[in-house]
Backbone as XML, in Angstrom:
<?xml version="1.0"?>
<chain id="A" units="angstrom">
  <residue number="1" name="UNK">
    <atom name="N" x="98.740" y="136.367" z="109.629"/>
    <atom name="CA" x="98.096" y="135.815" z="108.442"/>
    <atom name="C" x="99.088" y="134.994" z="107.621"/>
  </residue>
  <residue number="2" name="UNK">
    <atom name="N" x="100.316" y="135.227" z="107.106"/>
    <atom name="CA" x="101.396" y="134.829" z="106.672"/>
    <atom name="C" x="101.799" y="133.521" z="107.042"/>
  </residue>
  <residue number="3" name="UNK">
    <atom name="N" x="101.563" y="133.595" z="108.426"/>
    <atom name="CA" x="102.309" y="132.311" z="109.712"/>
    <atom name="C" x="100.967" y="131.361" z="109.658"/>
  </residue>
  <residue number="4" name="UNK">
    <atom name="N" x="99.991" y="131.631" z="109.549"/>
    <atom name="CA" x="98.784" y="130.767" z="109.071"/>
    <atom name="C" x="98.942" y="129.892" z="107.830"/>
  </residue>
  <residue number="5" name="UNK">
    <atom name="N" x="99.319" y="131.007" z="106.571"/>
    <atom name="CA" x="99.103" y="130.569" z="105.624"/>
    <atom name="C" x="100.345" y="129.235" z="105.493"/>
  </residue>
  <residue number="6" name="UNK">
    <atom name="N" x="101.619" y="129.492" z="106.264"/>
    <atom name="CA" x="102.153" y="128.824" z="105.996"/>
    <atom name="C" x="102.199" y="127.374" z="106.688"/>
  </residue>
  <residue number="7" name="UNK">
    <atom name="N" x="101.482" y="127.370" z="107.853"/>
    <atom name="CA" x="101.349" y="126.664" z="108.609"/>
    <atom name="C" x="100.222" y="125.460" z="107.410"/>
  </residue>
  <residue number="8" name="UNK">
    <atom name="N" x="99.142" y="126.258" z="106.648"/>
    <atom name="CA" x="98.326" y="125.486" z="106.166"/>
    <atom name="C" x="99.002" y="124.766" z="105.487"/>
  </residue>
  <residue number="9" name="UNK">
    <atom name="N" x="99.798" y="124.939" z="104.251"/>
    <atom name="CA" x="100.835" y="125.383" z="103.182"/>
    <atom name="C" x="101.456" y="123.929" z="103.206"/>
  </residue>
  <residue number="10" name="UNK">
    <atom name="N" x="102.111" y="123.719" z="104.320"/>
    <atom name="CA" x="102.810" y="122.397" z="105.455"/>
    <atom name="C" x="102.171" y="121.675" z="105.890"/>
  </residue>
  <residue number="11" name="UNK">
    <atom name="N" x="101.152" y="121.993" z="105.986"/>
    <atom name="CA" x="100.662" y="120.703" z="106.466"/>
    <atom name="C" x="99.935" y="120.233" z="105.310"/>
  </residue>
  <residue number="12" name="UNK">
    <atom name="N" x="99.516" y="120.873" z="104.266"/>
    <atom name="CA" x="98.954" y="120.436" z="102.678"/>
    <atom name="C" x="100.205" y="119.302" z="102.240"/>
  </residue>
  <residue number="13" name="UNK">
    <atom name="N" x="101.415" y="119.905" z="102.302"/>
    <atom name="CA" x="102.475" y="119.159" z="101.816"/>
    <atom name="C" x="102.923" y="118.153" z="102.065"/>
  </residue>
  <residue number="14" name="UNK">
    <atom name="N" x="103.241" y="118.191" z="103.952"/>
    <atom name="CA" x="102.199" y="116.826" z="104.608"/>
    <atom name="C" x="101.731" y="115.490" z="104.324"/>
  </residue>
  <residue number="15" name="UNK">
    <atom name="N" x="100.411" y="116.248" z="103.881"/>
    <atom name="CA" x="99.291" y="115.242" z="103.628"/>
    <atom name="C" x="99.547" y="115.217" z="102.088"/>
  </residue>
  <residue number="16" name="UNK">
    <atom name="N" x="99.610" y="115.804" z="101.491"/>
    <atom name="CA" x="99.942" y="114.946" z="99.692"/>
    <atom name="C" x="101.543" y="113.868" z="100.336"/>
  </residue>
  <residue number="17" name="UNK">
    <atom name="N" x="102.650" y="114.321" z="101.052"/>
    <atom name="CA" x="103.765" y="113.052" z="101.287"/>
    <atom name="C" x="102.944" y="111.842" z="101.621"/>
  </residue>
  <residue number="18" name="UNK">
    <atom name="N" x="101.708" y="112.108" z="102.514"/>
    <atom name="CA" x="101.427" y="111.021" z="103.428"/>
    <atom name="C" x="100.486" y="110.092" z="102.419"/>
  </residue>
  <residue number="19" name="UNK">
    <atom name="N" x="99.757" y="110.878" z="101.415"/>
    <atom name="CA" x="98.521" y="110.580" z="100.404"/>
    <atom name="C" x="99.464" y="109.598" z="99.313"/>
  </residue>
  <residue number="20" name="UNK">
    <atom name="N" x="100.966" y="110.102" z="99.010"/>
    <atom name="CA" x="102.184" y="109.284" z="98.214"/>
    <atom name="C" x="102.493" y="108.541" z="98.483"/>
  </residue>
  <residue number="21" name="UNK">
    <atom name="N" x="102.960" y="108.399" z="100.069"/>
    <atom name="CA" x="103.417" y="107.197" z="100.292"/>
    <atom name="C" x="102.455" y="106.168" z="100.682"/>
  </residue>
  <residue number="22" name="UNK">
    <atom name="N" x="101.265" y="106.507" z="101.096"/>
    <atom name="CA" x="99.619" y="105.266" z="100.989"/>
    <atom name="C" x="99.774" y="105.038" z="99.351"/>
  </residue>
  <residue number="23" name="UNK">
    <atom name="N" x="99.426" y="105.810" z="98.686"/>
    <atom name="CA" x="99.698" y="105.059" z="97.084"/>
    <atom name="C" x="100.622" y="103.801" z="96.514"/>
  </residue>
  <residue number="24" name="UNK">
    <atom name="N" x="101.529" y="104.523" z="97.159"/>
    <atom name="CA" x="102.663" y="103.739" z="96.456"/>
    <atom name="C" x="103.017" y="102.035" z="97.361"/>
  </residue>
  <residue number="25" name="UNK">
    <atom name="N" x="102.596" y="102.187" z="98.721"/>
    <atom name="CA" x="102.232" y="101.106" z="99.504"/>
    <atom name="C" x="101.617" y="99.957" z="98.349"/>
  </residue>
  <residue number="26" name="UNK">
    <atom name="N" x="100.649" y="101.003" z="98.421"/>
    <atom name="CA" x="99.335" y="100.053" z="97.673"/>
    <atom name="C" x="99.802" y="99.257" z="96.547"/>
  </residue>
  <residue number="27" name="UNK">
    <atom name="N" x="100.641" y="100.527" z="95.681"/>
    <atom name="CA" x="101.290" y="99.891" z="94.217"/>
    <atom name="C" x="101.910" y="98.886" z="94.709"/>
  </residue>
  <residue number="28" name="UNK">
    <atom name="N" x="102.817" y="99.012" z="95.468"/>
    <atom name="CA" x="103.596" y="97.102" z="95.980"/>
    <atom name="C" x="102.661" y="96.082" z="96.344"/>
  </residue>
  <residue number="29" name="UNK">
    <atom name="N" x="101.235" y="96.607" z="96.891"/>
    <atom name="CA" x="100.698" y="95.383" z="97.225"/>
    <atom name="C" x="100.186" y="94.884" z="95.884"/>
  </residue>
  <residue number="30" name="UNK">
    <atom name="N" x="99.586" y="95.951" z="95.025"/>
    <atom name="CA" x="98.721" y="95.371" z="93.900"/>
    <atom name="C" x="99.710" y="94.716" z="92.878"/>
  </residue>
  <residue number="31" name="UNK">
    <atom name="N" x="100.818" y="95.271" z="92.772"/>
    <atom name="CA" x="102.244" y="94.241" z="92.008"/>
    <atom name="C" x="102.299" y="92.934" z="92.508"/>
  </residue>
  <residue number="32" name="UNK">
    <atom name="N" x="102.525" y="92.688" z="93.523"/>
    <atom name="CA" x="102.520" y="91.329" z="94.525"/>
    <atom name="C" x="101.404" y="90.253" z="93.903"/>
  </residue>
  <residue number="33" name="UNK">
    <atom name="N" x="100.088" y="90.922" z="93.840"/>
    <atom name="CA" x="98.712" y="90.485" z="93.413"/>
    <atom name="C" x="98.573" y="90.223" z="92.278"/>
  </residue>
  <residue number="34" name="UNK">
    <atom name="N" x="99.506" y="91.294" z="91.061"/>
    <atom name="CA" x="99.735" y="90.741" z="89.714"/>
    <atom name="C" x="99.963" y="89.841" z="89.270"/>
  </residue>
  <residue number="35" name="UNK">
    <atom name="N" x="101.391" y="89.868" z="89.921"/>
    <atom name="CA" x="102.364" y="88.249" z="90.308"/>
    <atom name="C" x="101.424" y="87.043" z="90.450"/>
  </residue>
  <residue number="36" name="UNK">
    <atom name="N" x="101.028" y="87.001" z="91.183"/>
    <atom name="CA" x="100.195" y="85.961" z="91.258"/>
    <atom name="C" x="98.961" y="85.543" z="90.510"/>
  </residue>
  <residue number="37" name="UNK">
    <atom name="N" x="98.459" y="86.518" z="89.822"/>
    <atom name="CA" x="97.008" y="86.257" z="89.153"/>
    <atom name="C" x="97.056" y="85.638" z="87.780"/>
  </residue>
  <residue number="38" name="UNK">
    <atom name="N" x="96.435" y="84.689" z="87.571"/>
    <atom name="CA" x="96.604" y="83.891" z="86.361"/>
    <atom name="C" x="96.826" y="84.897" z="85.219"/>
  </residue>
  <residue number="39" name="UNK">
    <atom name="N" x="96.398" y="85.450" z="84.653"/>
    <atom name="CA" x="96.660" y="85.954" z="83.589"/>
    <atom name="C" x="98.193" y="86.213" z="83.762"/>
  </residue>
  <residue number="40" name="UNK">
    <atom name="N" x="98.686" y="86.458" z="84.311"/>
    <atom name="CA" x="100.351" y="87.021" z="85.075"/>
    <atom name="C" x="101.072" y="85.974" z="83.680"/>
  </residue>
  <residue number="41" name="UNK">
    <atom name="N" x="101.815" y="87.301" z="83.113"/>
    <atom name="CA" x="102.853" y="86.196" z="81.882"/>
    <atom name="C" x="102.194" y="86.317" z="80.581"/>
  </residue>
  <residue number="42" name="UNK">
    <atom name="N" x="100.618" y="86.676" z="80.675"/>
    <atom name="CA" x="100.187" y="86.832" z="79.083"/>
    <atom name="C" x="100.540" y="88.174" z="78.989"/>
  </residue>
  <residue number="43" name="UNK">
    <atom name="N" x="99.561" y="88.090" z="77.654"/>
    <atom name="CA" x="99.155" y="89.516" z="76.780"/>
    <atom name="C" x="98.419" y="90.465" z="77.832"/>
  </residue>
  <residue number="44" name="UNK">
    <atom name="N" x="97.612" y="90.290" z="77.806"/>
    <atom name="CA" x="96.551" y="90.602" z="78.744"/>
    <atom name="C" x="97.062" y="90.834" z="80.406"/>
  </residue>
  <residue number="45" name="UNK">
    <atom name="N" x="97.442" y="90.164" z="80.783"/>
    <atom name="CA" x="98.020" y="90.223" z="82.099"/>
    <atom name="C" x="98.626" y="91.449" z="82.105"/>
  </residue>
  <residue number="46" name="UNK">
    <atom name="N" x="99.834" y="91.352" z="81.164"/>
    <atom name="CA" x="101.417" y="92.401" z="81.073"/>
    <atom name="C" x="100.612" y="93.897" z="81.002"/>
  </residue>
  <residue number="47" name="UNK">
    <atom name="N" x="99.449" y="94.107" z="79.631"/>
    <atom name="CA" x="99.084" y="95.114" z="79.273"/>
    <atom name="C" x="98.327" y="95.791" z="80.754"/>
  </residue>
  <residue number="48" name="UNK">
    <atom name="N" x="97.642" y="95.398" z="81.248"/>
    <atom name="CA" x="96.706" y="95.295" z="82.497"/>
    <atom name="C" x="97.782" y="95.785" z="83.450"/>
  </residue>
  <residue number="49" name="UNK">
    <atom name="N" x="98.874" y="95.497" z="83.820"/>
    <atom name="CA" x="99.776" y="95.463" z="84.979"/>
    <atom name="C" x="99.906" y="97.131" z="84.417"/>
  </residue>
  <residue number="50" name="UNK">
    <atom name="N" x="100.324" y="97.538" z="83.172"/>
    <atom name="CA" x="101.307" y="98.587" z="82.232"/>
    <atom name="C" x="100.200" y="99.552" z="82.578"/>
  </residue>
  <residue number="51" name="UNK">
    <atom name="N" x="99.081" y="99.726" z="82.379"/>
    <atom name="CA" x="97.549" y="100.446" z="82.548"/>
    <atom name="C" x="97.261" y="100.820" z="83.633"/>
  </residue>
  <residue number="52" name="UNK">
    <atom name="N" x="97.777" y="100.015" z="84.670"/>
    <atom name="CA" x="97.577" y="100.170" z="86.022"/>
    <atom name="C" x="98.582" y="100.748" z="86.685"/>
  </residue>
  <residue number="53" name="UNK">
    <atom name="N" x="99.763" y="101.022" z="86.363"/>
    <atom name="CA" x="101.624" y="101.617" z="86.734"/>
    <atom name="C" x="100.750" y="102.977" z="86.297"/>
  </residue>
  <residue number="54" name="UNK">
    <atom name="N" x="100.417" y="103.144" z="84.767"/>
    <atom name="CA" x="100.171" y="104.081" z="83.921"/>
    <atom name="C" x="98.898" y="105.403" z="84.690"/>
  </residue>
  <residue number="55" name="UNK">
    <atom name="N" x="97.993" y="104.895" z="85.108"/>
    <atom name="CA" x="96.713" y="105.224" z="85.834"/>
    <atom name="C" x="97.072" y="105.647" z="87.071"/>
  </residue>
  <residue number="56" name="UNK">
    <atom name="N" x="98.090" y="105.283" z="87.967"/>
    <atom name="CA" x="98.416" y="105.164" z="89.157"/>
    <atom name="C" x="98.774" y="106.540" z="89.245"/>
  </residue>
  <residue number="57" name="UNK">
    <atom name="N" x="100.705" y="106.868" z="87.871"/>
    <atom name="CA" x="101.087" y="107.872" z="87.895"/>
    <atom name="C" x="100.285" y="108.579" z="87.425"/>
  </residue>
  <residue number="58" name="UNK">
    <atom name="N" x="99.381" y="109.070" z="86.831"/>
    <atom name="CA" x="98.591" y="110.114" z="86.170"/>
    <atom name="C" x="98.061" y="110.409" z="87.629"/>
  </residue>
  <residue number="59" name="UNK">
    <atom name="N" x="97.750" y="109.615" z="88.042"/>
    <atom name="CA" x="96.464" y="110.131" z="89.122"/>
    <atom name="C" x="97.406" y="111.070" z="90.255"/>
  </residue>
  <residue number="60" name="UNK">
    <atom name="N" x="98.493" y="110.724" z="90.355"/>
    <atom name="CA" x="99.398" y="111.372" z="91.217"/>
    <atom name="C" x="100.261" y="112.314" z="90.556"/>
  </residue>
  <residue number="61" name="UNK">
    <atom name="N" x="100.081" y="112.277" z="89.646"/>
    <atom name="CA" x="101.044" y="113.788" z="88.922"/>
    <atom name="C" x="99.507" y="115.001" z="89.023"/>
  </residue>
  <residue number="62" name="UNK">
    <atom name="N" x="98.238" y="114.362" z="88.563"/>
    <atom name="CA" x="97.129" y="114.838" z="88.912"/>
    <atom name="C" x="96.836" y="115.613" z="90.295"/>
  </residue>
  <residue number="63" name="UNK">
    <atom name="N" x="96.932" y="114.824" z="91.223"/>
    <atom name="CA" x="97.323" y="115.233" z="92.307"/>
    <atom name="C" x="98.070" y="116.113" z="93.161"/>
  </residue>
  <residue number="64" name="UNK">
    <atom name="N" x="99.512" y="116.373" z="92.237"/>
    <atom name="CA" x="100.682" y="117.182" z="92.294"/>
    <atom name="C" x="100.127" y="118.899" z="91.596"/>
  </residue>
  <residue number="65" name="UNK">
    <atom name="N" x="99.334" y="118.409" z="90.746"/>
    <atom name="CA" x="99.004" y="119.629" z="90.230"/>
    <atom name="C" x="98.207" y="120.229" z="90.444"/>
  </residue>
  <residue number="66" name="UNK">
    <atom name="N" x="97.393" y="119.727" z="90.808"/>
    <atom name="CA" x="95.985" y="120.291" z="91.233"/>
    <atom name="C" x="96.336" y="121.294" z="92.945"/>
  </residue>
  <residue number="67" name="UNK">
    <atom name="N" x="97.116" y="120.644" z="93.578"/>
    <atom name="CA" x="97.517" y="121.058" z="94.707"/>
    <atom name="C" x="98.212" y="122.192" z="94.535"/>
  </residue>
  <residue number="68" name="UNK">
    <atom name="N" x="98.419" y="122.803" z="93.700"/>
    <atom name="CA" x="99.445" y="123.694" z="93.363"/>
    <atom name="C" x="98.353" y="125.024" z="92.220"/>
  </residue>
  <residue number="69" name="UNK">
    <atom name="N" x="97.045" y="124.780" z="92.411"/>
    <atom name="CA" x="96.170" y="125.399" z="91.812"/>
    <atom name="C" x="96.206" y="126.780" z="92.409"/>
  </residue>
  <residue number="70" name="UNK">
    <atom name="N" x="96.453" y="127.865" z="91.764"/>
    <atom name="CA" x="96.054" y="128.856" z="92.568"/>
    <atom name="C" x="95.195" y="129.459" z="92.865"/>
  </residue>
  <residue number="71" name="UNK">
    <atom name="N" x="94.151" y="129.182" z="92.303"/>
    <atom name="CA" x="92.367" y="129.922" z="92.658"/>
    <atom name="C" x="91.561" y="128.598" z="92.532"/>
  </residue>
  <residue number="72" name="UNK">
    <atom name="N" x="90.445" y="128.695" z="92.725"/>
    <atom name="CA" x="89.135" y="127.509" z="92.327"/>
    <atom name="C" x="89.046" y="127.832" z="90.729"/>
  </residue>
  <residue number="73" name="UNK">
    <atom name="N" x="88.868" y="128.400" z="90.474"/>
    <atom name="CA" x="88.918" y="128.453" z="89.036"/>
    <atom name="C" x="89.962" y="127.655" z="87.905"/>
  </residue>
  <residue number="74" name="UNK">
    <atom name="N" x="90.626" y="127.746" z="88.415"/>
    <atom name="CA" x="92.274" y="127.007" z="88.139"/>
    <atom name="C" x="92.144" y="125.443" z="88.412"/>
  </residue>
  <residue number="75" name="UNK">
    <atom name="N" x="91.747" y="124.699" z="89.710"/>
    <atom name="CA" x="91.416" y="123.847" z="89.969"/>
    <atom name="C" x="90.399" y="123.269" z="89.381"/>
  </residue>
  <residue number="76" name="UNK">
    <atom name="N" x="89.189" y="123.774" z="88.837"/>
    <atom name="CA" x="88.390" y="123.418" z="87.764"/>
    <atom name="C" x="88.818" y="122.785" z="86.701"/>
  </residue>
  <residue number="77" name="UNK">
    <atom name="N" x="89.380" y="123.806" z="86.137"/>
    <atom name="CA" x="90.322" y="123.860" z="84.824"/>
    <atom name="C" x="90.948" y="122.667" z="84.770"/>
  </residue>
  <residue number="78" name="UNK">
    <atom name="N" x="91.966" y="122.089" z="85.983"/>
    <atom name="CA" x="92.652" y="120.843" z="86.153"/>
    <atom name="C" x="91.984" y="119.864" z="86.079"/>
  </residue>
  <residue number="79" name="UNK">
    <atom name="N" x="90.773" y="120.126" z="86.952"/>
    <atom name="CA" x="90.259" y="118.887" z="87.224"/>
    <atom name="C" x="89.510" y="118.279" z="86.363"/>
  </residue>
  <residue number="80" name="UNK">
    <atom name="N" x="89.008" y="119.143" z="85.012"/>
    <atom name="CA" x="88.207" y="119.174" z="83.578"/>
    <atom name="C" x="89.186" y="118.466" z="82.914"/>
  </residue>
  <residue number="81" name="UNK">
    <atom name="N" x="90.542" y="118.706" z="83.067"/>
    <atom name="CA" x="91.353" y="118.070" z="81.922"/>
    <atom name="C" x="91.673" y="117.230" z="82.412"/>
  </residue>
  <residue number="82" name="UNK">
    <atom name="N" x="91.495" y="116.855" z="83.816"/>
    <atom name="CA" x="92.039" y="115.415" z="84.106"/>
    <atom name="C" x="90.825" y="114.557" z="83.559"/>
  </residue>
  <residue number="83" name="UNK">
    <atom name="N" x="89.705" y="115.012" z="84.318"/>
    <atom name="CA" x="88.356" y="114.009" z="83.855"/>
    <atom name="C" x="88.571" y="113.932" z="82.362"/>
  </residue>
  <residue number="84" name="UNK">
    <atom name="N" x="88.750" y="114.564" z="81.165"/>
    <atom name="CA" x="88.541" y="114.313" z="79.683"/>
    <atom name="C" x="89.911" y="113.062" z="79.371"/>
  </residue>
  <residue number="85" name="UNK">
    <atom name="N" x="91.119" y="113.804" z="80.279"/>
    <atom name="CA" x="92.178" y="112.479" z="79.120"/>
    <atom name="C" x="91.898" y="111.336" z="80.115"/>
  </residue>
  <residue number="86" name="UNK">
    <atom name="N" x="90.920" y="111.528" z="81.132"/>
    <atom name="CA" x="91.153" y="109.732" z="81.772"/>
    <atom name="C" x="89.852" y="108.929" z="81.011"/>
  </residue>
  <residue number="87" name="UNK">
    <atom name="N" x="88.962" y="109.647" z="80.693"/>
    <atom name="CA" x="87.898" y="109.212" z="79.865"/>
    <atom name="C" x="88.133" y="108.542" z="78.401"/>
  </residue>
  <residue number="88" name="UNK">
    <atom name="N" x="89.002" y="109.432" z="77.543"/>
    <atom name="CA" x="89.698" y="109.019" z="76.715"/>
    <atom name="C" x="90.709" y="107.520" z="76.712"/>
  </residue>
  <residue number="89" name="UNK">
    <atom name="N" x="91.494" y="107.710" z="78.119"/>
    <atom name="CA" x="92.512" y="106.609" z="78.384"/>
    <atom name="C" x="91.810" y="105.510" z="78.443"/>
  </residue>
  <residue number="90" name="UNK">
    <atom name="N" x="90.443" y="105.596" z="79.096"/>
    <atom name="CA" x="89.677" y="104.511" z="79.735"/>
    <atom name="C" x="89.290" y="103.745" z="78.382"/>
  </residue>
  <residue number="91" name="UNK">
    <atom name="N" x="88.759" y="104.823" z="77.278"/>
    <atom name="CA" x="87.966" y="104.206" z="76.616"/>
    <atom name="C" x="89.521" y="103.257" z="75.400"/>
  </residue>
  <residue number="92" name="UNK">
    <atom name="N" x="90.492" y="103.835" z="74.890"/>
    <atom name="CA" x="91.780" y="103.145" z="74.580"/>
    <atom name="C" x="92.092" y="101.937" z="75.209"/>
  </residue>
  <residue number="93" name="UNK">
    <atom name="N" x="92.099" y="102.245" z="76.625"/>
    <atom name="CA" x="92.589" y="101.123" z="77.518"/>
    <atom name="C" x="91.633" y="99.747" z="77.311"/>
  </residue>
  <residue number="94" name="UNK">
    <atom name="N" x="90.450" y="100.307" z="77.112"/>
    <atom name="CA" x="88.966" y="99.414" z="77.360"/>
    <atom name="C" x="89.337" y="98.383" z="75.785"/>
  </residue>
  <residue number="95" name="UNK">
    <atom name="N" x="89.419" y="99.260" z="74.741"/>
    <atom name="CA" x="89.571" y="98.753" z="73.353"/>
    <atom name="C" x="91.079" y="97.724" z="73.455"/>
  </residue>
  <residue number="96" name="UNK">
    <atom name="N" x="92.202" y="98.334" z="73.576"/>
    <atom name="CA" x="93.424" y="97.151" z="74.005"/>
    <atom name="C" x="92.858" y="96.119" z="74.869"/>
  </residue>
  <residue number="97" name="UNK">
    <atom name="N" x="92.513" y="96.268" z="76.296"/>
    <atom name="CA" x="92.418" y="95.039" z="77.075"/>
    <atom name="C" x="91.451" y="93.377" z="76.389"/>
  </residue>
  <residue number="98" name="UNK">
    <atom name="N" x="90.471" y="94.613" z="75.313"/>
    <atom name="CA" x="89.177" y="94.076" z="75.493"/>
    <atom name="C" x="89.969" y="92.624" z="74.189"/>
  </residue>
  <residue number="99" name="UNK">
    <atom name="N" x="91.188" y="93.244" z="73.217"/>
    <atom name="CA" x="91.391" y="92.837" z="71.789"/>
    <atom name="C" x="92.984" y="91.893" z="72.612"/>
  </residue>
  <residue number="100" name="UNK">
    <atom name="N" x="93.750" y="92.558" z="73.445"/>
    <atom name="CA" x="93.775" y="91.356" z="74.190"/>
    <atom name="C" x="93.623" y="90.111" z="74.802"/>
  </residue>
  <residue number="101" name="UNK">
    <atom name="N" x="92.391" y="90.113" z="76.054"/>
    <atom name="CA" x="91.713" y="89.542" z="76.599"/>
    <atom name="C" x="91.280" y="88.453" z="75.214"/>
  </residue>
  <residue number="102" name="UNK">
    <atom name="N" x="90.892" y="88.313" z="74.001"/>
    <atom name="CA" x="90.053" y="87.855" z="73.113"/>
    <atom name="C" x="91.374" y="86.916" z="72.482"/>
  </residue>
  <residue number="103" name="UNK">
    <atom name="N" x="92.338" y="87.613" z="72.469"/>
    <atom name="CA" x="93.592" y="86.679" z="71.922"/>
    <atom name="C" x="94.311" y="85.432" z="73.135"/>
  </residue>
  <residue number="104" name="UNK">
    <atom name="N" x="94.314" y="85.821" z="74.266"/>
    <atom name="CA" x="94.453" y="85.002" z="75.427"/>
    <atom name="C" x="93.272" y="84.140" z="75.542"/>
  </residue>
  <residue number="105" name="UNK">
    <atom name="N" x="92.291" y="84.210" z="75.200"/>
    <atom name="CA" x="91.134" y="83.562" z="75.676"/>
    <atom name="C" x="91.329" y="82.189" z="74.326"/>
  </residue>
  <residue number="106" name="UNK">
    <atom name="N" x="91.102" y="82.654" z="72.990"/>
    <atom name="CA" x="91.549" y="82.050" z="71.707"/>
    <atom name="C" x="92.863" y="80.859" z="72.246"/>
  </residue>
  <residue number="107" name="UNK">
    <atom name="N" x="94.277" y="81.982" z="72.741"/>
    <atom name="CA" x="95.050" y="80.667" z="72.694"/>
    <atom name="C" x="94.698" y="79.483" z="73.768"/>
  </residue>
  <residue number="108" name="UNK">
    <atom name="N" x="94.143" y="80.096" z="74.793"/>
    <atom name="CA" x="93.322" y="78.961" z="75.558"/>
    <atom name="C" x="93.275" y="77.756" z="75.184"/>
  </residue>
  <residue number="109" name="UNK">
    <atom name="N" x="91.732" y="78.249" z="74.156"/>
    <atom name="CA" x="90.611" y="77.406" z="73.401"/>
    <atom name="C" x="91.467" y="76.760" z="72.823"/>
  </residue>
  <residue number="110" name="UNK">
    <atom name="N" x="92.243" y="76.879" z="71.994"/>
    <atom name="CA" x="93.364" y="76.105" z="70.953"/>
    <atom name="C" x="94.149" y="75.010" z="71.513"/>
  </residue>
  <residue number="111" name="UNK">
    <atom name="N" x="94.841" y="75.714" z="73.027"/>
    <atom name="CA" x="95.658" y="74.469" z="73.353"/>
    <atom name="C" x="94.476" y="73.408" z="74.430"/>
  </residue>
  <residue number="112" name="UNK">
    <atom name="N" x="93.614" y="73.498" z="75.075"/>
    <atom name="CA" x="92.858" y="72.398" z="74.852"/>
    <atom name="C" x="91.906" y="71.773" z="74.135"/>
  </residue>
  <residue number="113" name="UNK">
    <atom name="N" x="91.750" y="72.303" z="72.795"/>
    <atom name="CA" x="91.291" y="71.662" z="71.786"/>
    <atom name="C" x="92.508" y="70.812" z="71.286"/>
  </residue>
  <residue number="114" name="UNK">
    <atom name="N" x="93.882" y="71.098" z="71.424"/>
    <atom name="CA" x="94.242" y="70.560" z="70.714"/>
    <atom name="C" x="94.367" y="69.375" z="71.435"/>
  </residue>
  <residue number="115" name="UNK">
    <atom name="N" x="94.274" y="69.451" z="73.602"/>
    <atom name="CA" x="94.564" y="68.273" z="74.177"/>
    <atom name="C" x="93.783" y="67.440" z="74.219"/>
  </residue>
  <residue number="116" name="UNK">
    <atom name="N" x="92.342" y="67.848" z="73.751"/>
    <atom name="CA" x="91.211" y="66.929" z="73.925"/>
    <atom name="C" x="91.240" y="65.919" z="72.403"/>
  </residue>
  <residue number="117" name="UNK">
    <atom name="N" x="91.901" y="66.275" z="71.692"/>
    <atom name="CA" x="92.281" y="65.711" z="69.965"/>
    <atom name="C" x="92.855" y="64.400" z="70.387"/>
  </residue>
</chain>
């Protein structure tokens, strides 16, 4: 039973290395994609890139912990407090991007109003 458990144990550990290093892949590709996307260099862009680093690690410290739950009950518990502060983050994040997004869009409007003058 022991030699089971540990066998599971390892290969859980495993698969969260293997679940980390697919993440973090990804994070280089979606950086790459930053780089390149027009907004890249504003307000909006920078904050967006910072939200997304930010979201990434939560979800994987999330991850770290939850794995380390010792009953279902426990795992509940985690998974309740993850769902409430990402709901929260979302709705913060939503209010910055949105008061952002509105100031980038403005200096836009301005510098070809001023080229069409």
């Amino acid at each position: 039973m022991a030699d089971e458990t540990n066998r599971m144990e390892k290969a859980v550990e495993q698969s969260m290395s293997q679940a980390q290093e697919a993440m973090e892949s990804y994070f280089d590709v979606v950086q790459k994609a930053f780089a390149m996307n027009p907004w890249s260099g504003t307000e909006f862009g920078d904050k967006a890139q910072r939200f997304y680093s930010q979201n990434i690690q939560t979800t994987l410290e999330h991850v770290q912990k939850l794995s380390q739950a010792r009953d279902l009950q426990e795992a509940i518990k985690i998974q309740t407090e993850y769902l409430q502060k990402q709901m929260q983050s979302f709705v913060e994040q939503s209010k910055t991007l949105s008061e952002a997004f509105i100031k980038s869009a403005e200096s836009v409007l301005k510098s070809r109003s001023g080229m069409s003058s």
